[in-house]
C-alpha positions as CSV (number, residue, x, y, z in Angstrom):
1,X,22.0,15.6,-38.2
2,X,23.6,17.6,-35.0
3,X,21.6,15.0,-32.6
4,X,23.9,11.8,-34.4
5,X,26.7,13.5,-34.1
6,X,25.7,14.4,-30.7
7,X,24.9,10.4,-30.0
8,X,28.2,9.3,-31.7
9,X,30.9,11.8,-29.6
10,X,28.6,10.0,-26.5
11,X,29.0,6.5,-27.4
12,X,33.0,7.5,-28.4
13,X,33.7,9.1,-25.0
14,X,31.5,6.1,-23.2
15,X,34.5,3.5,-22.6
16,X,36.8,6.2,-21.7
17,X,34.6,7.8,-18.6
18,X,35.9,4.8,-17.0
19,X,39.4,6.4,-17.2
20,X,38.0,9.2,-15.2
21,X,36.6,7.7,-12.4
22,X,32.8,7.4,-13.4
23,X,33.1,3.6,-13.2
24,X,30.4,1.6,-11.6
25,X,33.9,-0.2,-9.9
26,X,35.2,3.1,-8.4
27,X,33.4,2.8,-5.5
28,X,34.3,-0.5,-4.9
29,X,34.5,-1.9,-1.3
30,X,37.4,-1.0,0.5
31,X,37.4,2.6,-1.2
32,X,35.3,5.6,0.2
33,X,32.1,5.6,-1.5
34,X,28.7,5.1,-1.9
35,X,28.5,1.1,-2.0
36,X,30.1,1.5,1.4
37,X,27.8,4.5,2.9
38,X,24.4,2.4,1.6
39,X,25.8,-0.7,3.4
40,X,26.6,0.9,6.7
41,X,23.2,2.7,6.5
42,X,20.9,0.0,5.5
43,X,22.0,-2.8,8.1
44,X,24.9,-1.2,10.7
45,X,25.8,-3.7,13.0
46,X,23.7,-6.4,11.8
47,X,26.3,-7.1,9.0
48,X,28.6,-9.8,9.4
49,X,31.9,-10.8,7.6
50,X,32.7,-13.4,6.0
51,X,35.1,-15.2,7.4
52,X,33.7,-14.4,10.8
53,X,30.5,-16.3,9.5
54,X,32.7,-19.1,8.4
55,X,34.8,-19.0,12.1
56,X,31.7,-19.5,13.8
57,X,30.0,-22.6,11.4
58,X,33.1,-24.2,12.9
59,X,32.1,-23.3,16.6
60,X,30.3,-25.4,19.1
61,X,26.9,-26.8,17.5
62,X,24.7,-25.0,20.2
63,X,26.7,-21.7,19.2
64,X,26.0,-21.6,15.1
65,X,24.0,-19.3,13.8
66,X,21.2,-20.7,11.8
67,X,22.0,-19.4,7.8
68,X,19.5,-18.8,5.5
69,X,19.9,-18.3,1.8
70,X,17.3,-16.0,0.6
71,X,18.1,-16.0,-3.0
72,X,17.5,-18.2,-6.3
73,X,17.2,-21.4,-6.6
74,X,19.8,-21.9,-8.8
75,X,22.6,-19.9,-6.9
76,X,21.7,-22.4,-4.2
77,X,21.9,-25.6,-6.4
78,X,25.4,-24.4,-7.7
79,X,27.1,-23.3,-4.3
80,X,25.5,-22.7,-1.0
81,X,27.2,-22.2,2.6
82,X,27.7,-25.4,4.1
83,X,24.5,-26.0,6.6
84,X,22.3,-23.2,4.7
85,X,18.2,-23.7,4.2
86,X,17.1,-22.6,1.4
87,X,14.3,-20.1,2.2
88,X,14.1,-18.8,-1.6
89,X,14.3,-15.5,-2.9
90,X,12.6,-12.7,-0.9
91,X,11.8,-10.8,-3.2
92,X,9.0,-12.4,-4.8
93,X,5.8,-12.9,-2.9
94,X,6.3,-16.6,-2.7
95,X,9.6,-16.3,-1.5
96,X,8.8,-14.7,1.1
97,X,6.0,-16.9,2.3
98,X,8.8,-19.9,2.3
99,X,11.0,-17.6,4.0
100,X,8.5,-17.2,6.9
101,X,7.6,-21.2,7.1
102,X,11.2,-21.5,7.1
103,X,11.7,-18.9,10.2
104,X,8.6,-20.5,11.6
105,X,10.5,-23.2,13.1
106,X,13.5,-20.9,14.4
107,X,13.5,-19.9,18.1
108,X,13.0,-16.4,18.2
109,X,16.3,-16.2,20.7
110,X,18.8,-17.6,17.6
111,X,21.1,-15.5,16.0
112,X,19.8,-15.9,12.3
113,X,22.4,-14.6,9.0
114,X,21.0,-14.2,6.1
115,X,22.5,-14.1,2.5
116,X,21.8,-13.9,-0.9
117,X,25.2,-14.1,-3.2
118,X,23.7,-13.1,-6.5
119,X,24.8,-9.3,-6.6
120,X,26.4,-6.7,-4.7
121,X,24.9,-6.7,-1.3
122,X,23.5,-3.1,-1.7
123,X,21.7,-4.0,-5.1
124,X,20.1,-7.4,-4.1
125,X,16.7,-7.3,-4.5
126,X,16.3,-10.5,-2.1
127,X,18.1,-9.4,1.2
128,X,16.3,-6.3,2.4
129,X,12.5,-8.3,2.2
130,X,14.1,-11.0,3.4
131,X,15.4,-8.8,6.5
132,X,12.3,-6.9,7.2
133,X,10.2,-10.0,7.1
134,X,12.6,-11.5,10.0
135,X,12.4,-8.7,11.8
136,X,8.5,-8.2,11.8
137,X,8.8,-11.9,12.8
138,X,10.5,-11.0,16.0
139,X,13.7,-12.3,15.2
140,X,16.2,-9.8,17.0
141,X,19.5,-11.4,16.0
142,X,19.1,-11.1,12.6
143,X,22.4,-10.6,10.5
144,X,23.3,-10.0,6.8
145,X,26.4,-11.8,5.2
146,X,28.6,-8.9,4.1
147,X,29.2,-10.0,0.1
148,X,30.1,-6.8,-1.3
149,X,30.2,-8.0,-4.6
150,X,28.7,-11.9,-4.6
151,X,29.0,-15.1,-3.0
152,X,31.9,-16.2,-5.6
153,X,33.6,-13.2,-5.1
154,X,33.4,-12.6,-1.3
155,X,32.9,-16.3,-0.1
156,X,34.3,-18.9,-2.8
157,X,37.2,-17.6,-4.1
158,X,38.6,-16.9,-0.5
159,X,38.4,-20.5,-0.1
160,X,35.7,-20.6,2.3
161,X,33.9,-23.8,2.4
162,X,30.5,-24.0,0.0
163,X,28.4,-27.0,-0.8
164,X,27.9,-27.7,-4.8
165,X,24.8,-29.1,-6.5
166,X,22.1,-30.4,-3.9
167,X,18.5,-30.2,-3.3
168,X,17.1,-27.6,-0.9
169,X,17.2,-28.7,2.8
């Protein structure tokens, strides 16, 4: 009997430990905390913004990065970065082997951002392969769209523009 009574005070105190700051969302971006620290840690410099992403899609043709979405398929059939190839989602073994016949035809030189848009940034299972794989590739300019929590949230509702609905490129 003490362990139910045990599991019941645990599931009644569960909602409130968001009151005391042992939210998931207390560290969100913009805050100090640990969804920040794992960003800066995991990519550095190679992190862009995005809106800087977006200023630069406008740019000079010669000057655009090329973007990859390394992601699902269906993230990329509802709302994809205008210009974006869809080199599917890096974490799976195939995904990764269309990620590198995608980079294939990429001039090692090009500044390459890649993005996923499903999750936070520092919990997408797609973007660090996908990363790595460039690198090992010899792609030196490789750079991660910052979405701290997903491409809705960090691209589409701050009106950047997106593409809706079509086939892979």
């Amino acid at each position: 009997m003490p362990r139910f009574y045990t599991l019941l005070l645990v599931l009644a105190l569960a909602p409130g430990a968001a009151l005391f700051g042992a939210s998931p969302r207390a560290s969100r971006p913009g805050r100090p905390g640990a969804r920040q620290a794992q960003k800066a840690k995991s990519f550095g410099s190679a992190m862009i913004q995005p809106k800087q992403l977006a200023k630069q899609l406008k740019g000079p043709e010669a000057s655009r990065p090329i973007v990859l979405q390394v992601g699902f398929l269906s993230l990329y059939r509802s709302a994809h970065i205008p210009g974006a190839i869809y080199a599917g989602p890096a974490s799976r073994p195939e995904g990764l082997a269309a990620l590198r016949k995608a980079a294939a035809r990429i001039a090692r030189n090009r500044e390459v951002v890649i993005y996923c848009g499903c999750c936070p940034i520092d919990q997408c299972p797609n973007v660090h392969p996908a990363y790595a794989a460039l690198r090992s590739m010899g792609f030196r300019r490789v750079r991660v769209l910052d979405l701290s929590e997903n491409l809705d949230h960090d691209w589409i509702a701050k009106g950047l523009p997106v593409v809706h609905g079509t086939a892979p490129l």
